[in-house]
N, C-alpha and C positions, 0 to 999 in steps of 0.2 A: 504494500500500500504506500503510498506518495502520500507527503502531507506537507503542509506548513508550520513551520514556527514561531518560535520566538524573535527570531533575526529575518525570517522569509514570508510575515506574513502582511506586508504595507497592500494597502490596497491596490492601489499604481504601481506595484513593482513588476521585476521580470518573472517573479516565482510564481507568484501570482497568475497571470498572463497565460505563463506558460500551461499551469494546469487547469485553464477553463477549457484547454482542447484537447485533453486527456481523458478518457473514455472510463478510466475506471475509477472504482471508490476512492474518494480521496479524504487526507484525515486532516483535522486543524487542533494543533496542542495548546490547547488555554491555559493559561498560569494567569496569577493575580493580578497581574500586571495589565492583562488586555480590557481596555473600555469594552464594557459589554456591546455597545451599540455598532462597535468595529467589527465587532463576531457577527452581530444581525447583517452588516452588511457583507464583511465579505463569505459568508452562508449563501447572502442572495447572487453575490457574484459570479463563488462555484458552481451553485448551482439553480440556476434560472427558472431552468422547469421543473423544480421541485422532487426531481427522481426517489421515490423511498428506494435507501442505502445507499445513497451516492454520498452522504457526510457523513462523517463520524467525528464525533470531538472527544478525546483523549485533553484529560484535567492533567495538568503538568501541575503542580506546584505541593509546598508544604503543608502538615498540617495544622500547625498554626497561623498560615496564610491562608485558608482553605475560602473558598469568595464564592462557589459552586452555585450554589443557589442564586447569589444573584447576578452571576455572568450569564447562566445558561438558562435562566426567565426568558429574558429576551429574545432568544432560540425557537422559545416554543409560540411562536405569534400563531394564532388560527390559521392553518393550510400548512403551515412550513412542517416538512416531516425531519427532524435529525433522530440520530444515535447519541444515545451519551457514553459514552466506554470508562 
């Protein structure tokens, strides 16, 4: 599985880009660090037409940093399908 991270996942960037034309599952690692509203978008970036199993979001961080719940709210908008891993 291809994913983004911490260092690859600007919205405008090349990493980015590159995996909106990549066919298969791809994964985004959220640590605490990421504004939840950057995960709603780049969600809608990778994946446009909503594909169920085409994200998956892998929680990268600690747990006394643990922010889960309200990064991955945002995630779940009416129609958006993700994976939480």
């Amino acid at each position: 599985m291809l994913w983004v991270g911490e260092r690859t996942r600007q919205l405008d960037g090349a990493h980015v880009e590159f995996l909106c034309g990549v066919a298969n599952p791809l994964g985004i690692k959220v640590s605490d660090k990421m504004n939840p509203s950057d995960l709603v978008k780049l969600i809608e970036i990778l994946n446009p037409s909503n594909k169920p199993g085409r994200i998956t979001i892998i929680t990268w961080m600690e747990a006394e940093n643990m922010r889960v719940i309200e990064i991955l709210n945002p995630s779940n908008k009416p129609g958006r399908i993700t994976i939480i891993n």
